[in-house]
C-alpha positions in Angstrom: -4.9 29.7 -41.6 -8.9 31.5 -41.8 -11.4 31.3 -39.3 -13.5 29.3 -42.0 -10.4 26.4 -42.1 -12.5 23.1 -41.5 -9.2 21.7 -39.2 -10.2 24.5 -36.8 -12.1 23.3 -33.6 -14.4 25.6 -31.4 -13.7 25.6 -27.8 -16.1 23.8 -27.1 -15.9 20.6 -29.7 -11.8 20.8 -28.3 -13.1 20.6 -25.0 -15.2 17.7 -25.4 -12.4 15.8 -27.5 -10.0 16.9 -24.6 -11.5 16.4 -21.2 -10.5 19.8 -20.3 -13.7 22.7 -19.6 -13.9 25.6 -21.7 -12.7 27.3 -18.7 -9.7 25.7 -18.2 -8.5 26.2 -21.7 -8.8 30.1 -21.5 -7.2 29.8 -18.3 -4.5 27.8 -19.9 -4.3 30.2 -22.7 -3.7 32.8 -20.4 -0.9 31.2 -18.8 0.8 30.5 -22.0 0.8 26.7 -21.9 -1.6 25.9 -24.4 -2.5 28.8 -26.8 -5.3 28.7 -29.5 -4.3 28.5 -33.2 -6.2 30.9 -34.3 -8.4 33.9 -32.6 -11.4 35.9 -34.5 -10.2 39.5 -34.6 -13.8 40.5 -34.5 -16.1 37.8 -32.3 -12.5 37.2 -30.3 -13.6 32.9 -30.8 -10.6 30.7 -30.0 -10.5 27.6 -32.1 -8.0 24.8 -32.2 -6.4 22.4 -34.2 -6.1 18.5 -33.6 -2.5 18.7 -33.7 -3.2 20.4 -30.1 -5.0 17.4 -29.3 -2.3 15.3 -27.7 -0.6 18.1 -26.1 -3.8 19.5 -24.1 -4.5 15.6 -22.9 -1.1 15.4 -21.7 -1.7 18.7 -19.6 -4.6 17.6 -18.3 -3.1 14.5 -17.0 -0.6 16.4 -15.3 -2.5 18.6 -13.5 -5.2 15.3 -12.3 -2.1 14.6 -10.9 -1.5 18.2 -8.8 1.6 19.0 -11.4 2.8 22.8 -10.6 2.0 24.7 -13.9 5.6 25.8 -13.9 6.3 21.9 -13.8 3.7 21.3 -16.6 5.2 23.9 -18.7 8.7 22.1 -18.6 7.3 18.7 -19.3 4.9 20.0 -22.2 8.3 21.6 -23.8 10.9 18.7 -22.8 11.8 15.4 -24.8 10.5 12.6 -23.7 13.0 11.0 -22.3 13.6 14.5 -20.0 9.8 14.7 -19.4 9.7 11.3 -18.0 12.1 12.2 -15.5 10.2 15.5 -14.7 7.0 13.5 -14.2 8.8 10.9 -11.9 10.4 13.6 -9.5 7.1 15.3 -9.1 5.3 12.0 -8.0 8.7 11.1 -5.7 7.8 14.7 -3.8 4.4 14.2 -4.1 5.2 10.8 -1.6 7.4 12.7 0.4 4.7 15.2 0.7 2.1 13.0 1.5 4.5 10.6 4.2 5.0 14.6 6.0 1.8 15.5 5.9 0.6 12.1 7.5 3.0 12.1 9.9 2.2 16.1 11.1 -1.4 15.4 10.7 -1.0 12.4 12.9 0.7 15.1 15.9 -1.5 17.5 15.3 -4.6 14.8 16.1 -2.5 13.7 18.8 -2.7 17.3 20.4 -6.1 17.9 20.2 -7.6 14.6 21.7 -4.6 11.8 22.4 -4.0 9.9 25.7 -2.9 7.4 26.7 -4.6 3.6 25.6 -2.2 1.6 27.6 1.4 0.5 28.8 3.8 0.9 25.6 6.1 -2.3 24.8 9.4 -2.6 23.4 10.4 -5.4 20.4 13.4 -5.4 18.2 12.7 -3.5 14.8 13.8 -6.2 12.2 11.7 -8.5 13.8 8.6 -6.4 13.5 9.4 -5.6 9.9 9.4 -9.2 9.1 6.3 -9.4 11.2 4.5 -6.6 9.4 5.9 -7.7 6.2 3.9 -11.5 6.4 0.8 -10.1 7.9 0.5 -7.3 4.9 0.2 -10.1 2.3 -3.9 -10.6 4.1 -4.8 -7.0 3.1 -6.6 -5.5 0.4 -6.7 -1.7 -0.7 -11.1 -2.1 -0.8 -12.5 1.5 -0.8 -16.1 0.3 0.5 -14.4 -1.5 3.3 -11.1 0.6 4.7 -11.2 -1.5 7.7 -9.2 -4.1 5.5 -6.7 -2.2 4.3 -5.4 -2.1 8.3 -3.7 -4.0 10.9 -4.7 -5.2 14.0 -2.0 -5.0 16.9 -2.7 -6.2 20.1 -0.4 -6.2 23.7 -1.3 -8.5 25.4 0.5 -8.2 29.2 -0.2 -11.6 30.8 1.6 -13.4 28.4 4.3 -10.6 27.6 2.8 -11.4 23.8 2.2 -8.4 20.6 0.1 -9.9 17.5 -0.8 -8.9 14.2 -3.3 -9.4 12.5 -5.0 -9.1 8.9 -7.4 -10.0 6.9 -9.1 -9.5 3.2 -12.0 -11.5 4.7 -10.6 -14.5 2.3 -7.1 -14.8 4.0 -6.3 -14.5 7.7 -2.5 -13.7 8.7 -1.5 -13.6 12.2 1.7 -13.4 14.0 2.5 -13.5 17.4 6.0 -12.0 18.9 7.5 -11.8 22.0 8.1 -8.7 23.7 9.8 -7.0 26.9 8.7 -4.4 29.3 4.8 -5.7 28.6 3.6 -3.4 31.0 0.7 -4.1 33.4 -2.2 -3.0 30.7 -3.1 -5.1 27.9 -4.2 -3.2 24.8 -5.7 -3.4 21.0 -5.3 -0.8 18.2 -6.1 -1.2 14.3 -3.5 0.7 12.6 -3.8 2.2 8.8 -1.8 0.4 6.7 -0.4 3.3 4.4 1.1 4.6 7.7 2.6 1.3 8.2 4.2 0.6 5.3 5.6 3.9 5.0 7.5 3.5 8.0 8.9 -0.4 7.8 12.2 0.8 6.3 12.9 2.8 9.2 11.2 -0.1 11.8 13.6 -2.6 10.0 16.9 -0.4 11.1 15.9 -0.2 14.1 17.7 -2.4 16.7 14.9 -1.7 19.3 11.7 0.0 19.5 9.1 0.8 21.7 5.5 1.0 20.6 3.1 3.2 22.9 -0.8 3.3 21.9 -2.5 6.5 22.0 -6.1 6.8 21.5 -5.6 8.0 17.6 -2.5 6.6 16.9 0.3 4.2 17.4 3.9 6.1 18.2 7.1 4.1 17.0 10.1 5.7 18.9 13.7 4.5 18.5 15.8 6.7 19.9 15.4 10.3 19.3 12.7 9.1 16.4 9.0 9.3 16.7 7.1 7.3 13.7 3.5 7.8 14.2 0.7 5.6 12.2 -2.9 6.6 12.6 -5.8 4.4 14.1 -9.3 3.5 13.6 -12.1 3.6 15.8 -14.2 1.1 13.3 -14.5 -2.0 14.7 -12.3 -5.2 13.1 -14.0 -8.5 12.2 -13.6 -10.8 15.0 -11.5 -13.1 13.9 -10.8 -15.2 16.9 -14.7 -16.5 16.3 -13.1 -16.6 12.9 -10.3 -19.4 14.4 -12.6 -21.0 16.9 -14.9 -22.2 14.2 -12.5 -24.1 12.2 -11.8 -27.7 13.0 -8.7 -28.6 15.4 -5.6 -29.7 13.6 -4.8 -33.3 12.7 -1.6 -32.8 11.7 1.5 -31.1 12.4 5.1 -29.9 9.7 8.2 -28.8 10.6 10.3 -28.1 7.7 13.1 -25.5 7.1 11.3 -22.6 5.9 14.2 -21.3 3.8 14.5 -24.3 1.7 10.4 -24.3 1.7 10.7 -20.9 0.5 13.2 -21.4 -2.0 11.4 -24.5 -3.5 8.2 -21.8 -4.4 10.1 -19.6 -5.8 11.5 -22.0 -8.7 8.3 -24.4 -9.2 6.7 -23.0 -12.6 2.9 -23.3 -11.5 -0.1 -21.4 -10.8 -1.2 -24.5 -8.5 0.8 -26.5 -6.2 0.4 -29.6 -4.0 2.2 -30.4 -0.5 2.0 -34.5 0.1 2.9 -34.7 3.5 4.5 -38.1 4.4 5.9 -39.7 7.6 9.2 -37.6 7.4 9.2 -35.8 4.1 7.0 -32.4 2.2 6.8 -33.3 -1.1 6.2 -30.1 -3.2 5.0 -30.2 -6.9 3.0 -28.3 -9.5 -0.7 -29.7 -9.3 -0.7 -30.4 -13.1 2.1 -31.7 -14.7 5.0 -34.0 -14.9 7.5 -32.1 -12.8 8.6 -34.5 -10.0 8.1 -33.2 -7.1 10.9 -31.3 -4.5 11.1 -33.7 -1.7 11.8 -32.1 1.9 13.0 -33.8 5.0 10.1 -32.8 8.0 9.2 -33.4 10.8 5.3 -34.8 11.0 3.1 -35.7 13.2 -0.3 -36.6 12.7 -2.1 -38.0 9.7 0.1 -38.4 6.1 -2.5 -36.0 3.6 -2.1 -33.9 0.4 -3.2 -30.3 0.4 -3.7 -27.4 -2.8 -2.6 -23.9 -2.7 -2.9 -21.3 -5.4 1.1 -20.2 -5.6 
């Protein structure tokens, strides 16, 4: 192949086609992973060909994503199915990575300005898992707004009570547990939920823990383990003016929440209705012919029909 070939691409026409800088190809010539085709002996002009196209988008890719160029090298070389796997391990450590990091980040804080926000509580762990679990459904991953990608987790000691809440400003999920060894001190923290969900597996073994509020972050200890979730000082909608403007309830379901649960699961519909009777739910898709799952409740109040988008 000559310098005057017309397949032959100038560094800078590959860079444009590539996404990579001029820069970062000579570095990545240097380092061997992606050499030029061809090299003026006199002007020392690198130029490319388009077959090197696919491979220099796929390195760039790897490094957006803080790939090793060791790790590149082996993935830019390996079959696919083998690269795949390469790829996969280095975003598992990358999570590892980040969940350590977090958590050390989260002591290191604690050193420097922590104390104490108020009387630490104790709860069973599965229960708080399933707690957490319901309450995460209301959040939403909003980059202008953080404060809804959090939780809200409040002690309150005159009625021995720990709630969560969250909201996407649409939805509002709160639930309210009972806990032992309240304290004297009521309390309120709004906890990132990254940190949260990290830990639930853990939180869900657990047969007991206690939660103690710091003033930038919430410790989980249960047993010889310390789980620690940051906070945030920003303050969180207030959503009890939320729930003191809606109207009070007219009526009232009790219904096994298995069979409830079970009965969404295999309805086929975007849209649902509930008809709530004197002693029966009555769940169908909202357009349709499907009869409807009828449940035995309990009601009281008035019989109505409500929507839900499944």
């Amino acid at each position: 192949m000559t310098t005057s070939d017309p397949q032959l691409m100038t560094i800078g026409e590959f860079a444009r086609v590539t996404g990579l800088t001029a820069s970062a190809l000579r570095f990545y010539a240097d380092s061997g992973l992606l050499l030029p085709a061809d090299i003026d002996g006199i002007s020392g002009y690198r130029r490319y060909v388009p077959d090197q196209v696919a491979r220099a988008r796929l390195l760039r890719r790897l490094r957006e994503i803080a790939t090793p160029l060791s790790t590149a090298a082996d993935i830019l070389d390996a079959a696919p199915a083998e690269a795949a796997q390469l790829v996969d391990d280095h975003v598992r450590q990358l999570s590892e990575d980040a969940t350590l990091a977090r958590d050390r980040g989260a002591r290191i804080i604690a050193d420097l300005v922590d104390s104490r926000g108020g009387a630490p509580v104790s709860v069973r762990g599965p229960v708080l898992a399933a707690a957490v679990d319901q309450v995460l459904t209301a959040t939403v991953d909003d980059r202008q707004h953080t404060i809804l990608n959090t939780v809200r987790i409040e002690s309150d000691c005159t009625t021995g009570t720990l709630t969560l809440v969250a909201t996407d400003r649409v939805r509002l999920a709160i639930r309210t547990l009972a806990v032992s060894d309240a304290g004297d001190t009521s309390w309120a923290a709004t906890v990132s939920v990254d940190d949260l969900r990290s830990h639930l597996a853990t939180i869900r073994r657990c047969p007991t823990l206690t939660i103690e509020h710091m003033t930038a972050r919430i410790t989980f200890t249960c047993g010889d383990n310390q789980l620690h979730c940051r906070t945030t000082m920003e303050p969180y909608p207030d959503y009890q003016l939320m729930l003191s403007g809606l109207p009070d309830p007219t009526t009232f379901v009790i219904v096994s929440g298995t069979a409830l649960r079970r009965t969404l699961e295999i309805l086929d519909a975007d849209h649902i209705t509930m008809a709530i009777a004197d002693a029966n739910l009555s769940v169908a898709p909202a357009r349709g012919t499907t009869p409807p799952v009828v449940l035995p409740a309990t009601v009281h109040g008035t019989p109505m029909t409500i929507g839900f988008a499944l």
